[in-house]
C-alpha positions as CSV (number, residue, x, y, z in Angstrom):
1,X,37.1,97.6,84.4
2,X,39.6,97.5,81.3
3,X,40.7,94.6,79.8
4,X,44.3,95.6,80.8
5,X,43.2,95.3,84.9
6,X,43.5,91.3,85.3
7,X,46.6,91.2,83.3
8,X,47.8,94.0,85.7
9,X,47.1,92.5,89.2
10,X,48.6,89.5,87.8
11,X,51.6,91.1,86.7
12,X,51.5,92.5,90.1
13,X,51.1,89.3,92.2
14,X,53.5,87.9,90.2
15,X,56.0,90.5,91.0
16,X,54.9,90.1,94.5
17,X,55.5,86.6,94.4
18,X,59.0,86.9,93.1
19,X,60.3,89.5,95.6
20,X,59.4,87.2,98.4
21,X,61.7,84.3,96.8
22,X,64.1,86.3,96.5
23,X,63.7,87.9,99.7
24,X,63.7,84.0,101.2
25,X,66.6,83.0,99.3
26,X,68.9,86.2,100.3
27,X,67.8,84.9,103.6
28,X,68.7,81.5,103.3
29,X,71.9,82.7,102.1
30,X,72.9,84.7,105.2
31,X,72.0,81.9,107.3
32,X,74.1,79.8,105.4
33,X,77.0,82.0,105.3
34,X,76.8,82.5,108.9
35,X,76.7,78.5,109.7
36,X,79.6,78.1,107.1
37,X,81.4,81.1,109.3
38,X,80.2,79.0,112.6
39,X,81.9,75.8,112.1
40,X,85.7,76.8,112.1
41,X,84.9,79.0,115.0
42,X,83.4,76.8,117.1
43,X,86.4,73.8,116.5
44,X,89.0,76.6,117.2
45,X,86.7,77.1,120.9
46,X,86.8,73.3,121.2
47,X,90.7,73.5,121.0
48,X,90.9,76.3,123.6
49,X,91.0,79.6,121.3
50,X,88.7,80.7,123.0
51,X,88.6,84.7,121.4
52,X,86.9,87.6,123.1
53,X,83.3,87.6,124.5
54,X,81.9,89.6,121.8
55,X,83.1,86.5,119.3
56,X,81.6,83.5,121.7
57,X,78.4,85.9,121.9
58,X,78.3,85.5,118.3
59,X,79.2,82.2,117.7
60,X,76.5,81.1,120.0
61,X,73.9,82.8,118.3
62,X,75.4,81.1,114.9
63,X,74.7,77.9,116.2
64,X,71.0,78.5,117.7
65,X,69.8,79.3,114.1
66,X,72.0,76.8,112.6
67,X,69.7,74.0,110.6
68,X,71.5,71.3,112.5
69,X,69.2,71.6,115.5
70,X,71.7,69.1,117.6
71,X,74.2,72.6,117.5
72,X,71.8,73.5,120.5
73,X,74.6,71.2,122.1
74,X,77.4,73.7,121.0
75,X,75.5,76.3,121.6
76,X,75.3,75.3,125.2
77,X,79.2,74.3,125.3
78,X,80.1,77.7,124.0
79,X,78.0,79.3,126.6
80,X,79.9,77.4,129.4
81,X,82.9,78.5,128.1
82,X,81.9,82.3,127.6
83,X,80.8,82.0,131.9
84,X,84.2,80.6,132.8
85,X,86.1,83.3,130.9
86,X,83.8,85.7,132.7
87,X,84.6,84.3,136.6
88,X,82.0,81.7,137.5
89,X,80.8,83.5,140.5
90,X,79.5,86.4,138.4
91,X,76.0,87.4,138.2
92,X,76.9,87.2,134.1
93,X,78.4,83.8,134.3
94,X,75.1,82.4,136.3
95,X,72.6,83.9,133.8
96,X,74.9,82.2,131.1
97,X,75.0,78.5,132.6
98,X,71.3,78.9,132.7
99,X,71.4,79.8,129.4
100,X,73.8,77.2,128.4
101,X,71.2,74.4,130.4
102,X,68.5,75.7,128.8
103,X,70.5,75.2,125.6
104,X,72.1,71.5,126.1
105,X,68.3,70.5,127.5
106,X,67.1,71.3,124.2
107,X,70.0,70.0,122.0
108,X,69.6,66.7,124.3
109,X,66.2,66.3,123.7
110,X,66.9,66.1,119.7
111,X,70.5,64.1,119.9
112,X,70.1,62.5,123.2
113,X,72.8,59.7,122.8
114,X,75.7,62.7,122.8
115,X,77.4,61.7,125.5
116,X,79.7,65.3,125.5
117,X,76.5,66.9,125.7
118,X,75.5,64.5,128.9
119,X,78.5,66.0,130.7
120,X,78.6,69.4,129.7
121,X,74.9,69.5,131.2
122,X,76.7,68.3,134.3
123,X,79.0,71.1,134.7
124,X,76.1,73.6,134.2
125,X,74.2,71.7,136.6
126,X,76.8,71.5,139.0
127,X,78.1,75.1,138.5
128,X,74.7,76.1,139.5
129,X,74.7,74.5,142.9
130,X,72.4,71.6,141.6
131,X,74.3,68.7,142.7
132,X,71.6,66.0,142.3
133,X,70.9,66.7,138.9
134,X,74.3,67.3,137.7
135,X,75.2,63.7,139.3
136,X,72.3,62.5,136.8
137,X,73.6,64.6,134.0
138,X,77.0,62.5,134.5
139,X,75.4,58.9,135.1
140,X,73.4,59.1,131.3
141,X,76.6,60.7,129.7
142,X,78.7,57.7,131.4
143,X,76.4,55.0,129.8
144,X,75.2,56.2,126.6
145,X,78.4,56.1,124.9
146,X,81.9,54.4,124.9
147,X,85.0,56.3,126.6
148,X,86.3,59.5,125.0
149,X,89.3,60.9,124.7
150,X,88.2,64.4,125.3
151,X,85.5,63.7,127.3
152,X,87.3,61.0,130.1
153,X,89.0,64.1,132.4
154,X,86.5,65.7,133.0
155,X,84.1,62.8,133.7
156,X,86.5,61.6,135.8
157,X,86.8,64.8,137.4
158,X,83.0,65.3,138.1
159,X,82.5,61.5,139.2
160,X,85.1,62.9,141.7
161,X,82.9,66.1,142.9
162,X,79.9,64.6,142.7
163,X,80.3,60.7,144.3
164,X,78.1,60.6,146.8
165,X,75.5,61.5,144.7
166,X,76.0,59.3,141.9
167,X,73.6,56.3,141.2
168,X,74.9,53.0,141.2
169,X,74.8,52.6,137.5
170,X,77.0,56.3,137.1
171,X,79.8,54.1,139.5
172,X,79.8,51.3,137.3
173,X,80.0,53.2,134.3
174,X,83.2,54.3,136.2
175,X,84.9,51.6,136.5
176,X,84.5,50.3,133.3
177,X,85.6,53.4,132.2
178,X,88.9,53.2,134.3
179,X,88.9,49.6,133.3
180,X,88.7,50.5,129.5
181,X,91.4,53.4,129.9
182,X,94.0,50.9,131.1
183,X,94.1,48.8,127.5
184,X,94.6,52.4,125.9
185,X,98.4,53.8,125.7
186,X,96.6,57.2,124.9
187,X,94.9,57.5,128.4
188,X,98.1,57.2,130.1
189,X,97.9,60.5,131.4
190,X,94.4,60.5,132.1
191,X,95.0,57.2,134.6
192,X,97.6,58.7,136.1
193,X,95.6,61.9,137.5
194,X,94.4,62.5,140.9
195,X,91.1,61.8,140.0
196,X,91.7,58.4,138.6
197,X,93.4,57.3,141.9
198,X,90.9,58.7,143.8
199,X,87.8,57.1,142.5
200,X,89.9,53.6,142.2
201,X,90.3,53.9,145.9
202,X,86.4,55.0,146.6
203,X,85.8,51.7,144.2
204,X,87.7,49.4,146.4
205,X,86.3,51.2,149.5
206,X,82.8,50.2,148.7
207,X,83.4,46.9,147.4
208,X,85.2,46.6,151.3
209,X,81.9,47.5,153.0
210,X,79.2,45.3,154.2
């Protein structure tokens, strides 16, 4: 062997070497871009633009690669959304709110204290006919965080549906939740719902019985 051939293979796995950096970083980069992309999109699908199903397709696989591994939540949001746009009681829209479980399950188990995530799990839970376990869903997301604005309907709503399967604790969480609604001018609205009379009367219904 020449005295050229080491200085060649290391040339060569140098070479080698630097491809796959650069190969890495170009990858990197497109992840990045996509994530950058993701972010806008996703708050104008929080808002309620919610854009074709081709676009929430996308989005969701956005924020399944996204290095944030909590956006496992969005994900999972985004896929609820994309089955009610479709008609609930599609074939399309049940593989999707599995999906979107299988999504917010994972999401929780990294950022369990996201209450939004809590409830969304409860929708997919009770869209898929599993009432116990969407009442669950709904009691964690009740305690593990104080009242929000965007999330309060829709509890409320849910803590409607799903009463006679809610835990003790979930019907606390409740009423503290109607109690802390009252000392905000913002939740006006929210108070003054059907659902919000509703569950104050189921309150003072069981507090009535023996």
């Amino acid at each position: 062997m020449s005295d050229s051939s080491p200085r060649f293979l290391i040339g060569a796995f140098a070479a080698s070497f630097a491809l796959a950096l650069i190969l890495y970083a170009v990858s990197f980069v497109g992840s990045a871009w996509r994530f950058a992309q993701a972010e806008p999109q996703y708050d104008a699908v929080a808002r309620g633009k919610l854009g074709t199903v081709i676009e929430l397709d996308a989005l969701t696989r956005a924020l399944r690669v996204s290095p944030m591994r909590a956006d496992l939540n969005r994900a999972g949001f985004v896929q609820v959304v994309t089955a009610q746009r479709e008609g609930l009681k599609s074939a399309r829209a049940a593989t999707r709110m599995f999906s979107a479980r299988r999504d917010l399950r994972a999401g929780l188990g990294i950022a369990p204290s996201d209450s939004l995530a809590w409830t969304r799990l409860a929708v997919a839970e009770h869209t898929l006919g599993n009432r116990e376990r969407a009442a669950a869903a709904l009691s964690v997301a009740l305690q593990v965080a104080p009242a929000e604005r965007k999330a309060i309907a829709l509890q409320l709503d849910l803590a409607l549906l799903l009463w006679p399967e809610l835990d003790r604790a979930g019907k606390v969480s409740i009423e503290r939740r109607l109690g802390d609604a009252e000392k905000s001018p913002h939740l006006a609205p929210v108070l003054a719902g059907n659902s919000a009379q509703a569950l104050r009367r189921k309150l003072e219904e069981e507090k009535r019985e023996p």
